[in-house]
TIGU-130035 format. One line per 2 residues: number of its first residue (from 1); for each residue x negated, y negated, z of C-alpha. Coordinates in Angstrom, 2 decimals. Example, Ala and Ser with C-alpha at 12.3 -4.5 7.8 and 13.67 -1.06 7.14 Angstrom:
1) -12.30:4.50:7.80 ~ -13.67:1.06:7.14
***
This chain:
1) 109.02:8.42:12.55 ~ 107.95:10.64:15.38
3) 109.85:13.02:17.12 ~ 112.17:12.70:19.64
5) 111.24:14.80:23.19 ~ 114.64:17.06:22.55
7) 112.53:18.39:19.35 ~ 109.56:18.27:20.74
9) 111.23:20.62:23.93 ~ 112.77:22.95:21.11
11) 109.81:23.80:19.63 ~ 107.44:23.80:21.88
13) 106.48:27.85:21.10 ~ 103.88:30.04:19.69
15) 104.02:33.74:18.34 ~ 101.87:35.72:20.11
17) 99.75:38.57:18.50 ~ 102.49:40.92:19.47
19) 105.44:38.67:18.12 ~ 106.64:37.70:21.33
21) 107.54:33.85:20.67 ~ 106.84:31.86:23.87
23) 106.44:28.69:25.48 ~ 103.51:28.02:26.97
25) 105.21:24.75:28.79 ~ 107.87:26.75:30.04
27) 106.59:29.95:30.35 ~ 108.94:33.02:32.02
29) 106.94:36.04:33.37 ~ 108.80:38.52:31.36
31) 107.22:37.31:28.29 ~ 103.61:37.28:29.80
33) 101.99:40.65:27.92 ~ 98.49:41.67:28.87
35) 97.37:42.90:25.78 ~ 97.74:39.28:23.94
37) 96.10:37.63:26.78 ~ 93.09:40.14:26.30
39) 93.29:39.81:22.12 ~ 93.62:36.07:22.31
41) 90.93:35.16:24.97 ~ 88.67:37.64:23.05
43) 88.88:35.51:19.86 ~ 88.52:32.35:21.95
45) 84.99:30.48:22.12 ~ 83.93:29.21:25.52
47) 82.54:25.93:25.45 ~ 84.53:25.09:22.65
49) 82.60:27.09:20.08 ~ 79.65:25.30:20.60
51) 77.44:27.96:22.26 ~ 74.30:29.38:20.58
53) 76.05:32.32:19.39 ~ 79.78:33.23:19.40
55) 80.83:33.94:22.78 ~ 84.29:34.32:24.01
57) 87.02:33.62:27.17 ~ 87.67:37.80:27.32
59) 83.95:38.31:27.83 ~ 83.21:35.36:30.23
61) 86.65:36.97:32.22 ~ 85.24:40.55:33.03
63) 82.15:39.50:34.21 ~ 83.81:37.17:36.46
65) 85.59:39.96:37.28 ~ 82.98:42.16:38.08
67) 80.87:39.78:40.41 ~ 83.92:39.02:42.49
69) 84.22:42.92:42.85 ~ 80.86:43.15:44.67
71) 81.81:39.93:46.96 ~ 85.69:40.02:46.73
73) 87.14:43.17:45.31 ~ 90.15:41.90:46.73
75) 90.34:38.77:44.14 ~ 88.71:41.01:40.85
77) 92.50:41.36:39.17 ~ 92.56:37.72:39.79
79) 88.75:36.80:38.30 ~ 89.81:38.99:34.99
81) 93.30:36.52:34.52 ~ 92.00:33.29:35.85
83) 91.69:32.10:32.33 ~ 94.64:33.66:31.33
85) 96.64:30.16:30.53 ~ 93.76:29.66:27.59
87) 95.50:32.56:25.72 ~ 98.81:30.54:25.39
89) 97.39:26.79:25.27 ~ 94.38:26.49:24.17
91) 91.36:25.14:26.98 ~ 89.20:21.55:26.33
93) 85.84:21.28:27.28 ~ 85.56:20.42:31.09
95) 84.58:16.49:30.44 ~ 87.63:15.92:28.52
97) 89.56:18.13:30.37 ~ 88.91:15.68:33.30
99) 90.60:12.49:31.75 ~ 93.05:10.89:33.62
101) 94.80:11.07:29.84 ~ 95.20:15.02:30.34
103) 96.55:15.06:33.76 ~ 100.02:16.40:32.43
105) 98.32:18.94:30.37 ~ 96.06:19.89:33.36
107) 99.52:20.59:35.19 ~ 100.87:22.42:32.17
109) 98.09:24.83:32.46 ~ 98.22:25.26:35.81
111) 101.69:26.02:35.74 ~ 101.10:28.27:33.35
113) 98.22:30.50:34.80 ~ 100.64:30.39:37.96
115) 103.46:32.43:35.70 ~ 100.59:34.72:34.94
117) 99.34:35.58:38.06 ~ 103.14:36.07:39.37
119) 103.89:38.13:35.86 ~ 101.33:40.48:37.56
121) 102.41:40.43:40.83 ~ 99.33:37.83:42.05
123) 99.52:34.75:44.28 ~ 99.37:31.79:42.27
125) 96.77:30.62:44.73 ~ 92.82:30.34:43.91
127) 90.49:30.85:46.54 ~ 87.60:28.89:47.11
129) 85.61:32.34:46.45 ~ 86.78:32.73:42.83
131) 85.91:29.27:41.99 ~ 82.53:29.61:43.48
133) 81.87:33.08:41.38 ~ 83.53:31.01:37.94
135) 80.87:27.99:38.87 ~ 77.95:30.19:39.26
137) 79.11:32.36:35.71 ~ 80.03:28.74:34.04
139) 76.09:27.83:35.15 ~ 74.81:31.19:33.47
141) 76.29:30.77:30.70 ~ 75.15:27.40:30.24
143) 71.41:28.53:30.88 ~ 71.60:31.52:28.45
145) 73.93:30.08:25.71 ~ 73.67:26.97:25.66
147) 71.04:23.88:24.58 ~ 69.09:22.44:27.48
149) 70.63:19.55:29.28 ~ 70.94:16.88:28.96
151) 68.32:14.27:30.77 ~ 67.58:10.25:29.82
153) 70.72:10.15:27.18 ~ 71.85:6.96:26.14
155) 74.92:7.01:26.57 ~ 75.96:9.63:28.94
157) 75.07:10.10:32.36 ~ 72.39:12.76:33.51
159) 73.90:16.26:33.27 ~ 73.29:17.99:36.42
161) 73.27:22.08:36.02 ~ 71.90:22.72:39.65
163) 75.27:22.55:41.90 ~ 75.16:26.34:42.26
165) 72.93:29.04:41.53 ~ 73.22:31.30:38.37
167) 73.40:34.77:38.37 ~ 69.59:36.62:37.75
169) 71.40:38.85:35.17 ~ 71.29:37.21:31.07
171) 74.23:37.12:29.76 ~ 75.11:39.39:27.03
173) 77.81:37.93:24.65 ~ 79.84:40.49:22.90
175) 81.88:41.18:19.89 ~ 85.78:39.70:19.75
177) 86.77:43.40:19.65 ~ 84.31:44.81:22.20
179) 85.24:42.09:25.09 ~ 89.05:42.82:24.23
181) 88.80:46.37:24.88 ~ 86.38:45.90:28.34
183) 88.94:43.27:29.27 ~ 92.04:45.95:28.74
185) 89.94:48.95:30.54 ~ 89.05:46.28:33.59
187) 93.05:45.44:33.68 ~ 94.05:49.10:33.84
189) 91.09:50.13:36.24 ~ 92.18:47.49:38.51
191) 95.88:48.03:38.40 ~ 95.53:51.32:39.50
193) 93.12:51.12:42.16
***
């Protein structure tokens, strides 16, 4: 017997690190708290855990943040909570993502980064420039974490890594509790200035 979607709408919650229960499909702004964003994308794996060495969504955040400051300072609140939604529901790998299967959970997502931005008085609009500066971070990554790509497989297609360039700088992937606390210190630096 499954479910029925009244049930399913019920409980459709989580507890968040500070006890706040919410729900990530309906999210309301007043339950949005910045400091289980930052612990929950600090214990979450990019790439779905599979990078060379344990590197997480807080980390990948304030460096986003901090190369939009140099290009956009005007979008670097926005590059540290673009990513925000993963703290609530967790993220899939971008090929799977992609699926015309997940289309309702890609809107679920979206709706719920949008209820973050507005919790913190942000547009829910993303420019083309923080989606250019994600790209280039997403292709760093993927050259300093990552295996080499994939080229002649039989089954998928020919992974291309060359649709932007990556930053010159390696990344550095830090501890769960390090990229939490830069990630709080880049919120509060930014909120004030």
């Amino acid at each position: 017997m499954s479910p029925t979607n009244e049930y399913l709408e019920r409980t459709s919650w989580i507890m968040t690190r500070s006890g706040i229960a919410i729900d990530p499909l309906h999210p309301r702004a007043e339950d949005i708290v910045i400091e289980d964003i930052a612990h929950a994308l600090a214990l979450t794996n990019r790439f779905g855990g599979h990078t060379k060495i344990p590197y997480n969504v807080a980390n990948h955040c304030v460096l986003v943040s901090l190369a939009l400051e140099i290009e956009r300072p005007d979008l670097a609140l926005k590059g540290l909570l673009h990513d925000g939604a993963e703290a609530y529901a967790c993220d899939l790998p971008r090929p799977l993502k992609r699926q015309e299967v997940f289309a309702p959970y890609r809107l679920a997502m979206d709706y719920l980064q949008s209820v973050i931005y507005q919790a913190f008085g942000l547009t829910d609009d993303e420019p083309d420039a923080l989606h250019l500066i994600d790209r280039r971070m997403f292709r760093t990554e993927q050259r300093d974490l990552m295996p080499p790509q994939l080229v002649g497989h039989p089954i998928y297609a020919d992974e291309c890594r060359d649709d932007v360039e990556p930053f010159s700088e390696r990344i550095v992937a830090l501890p769960w509790y390090e990229a939490k606390r830069l990630f709080l210190e880049r919120f509060a630096e930014l909120r004030t200035t």
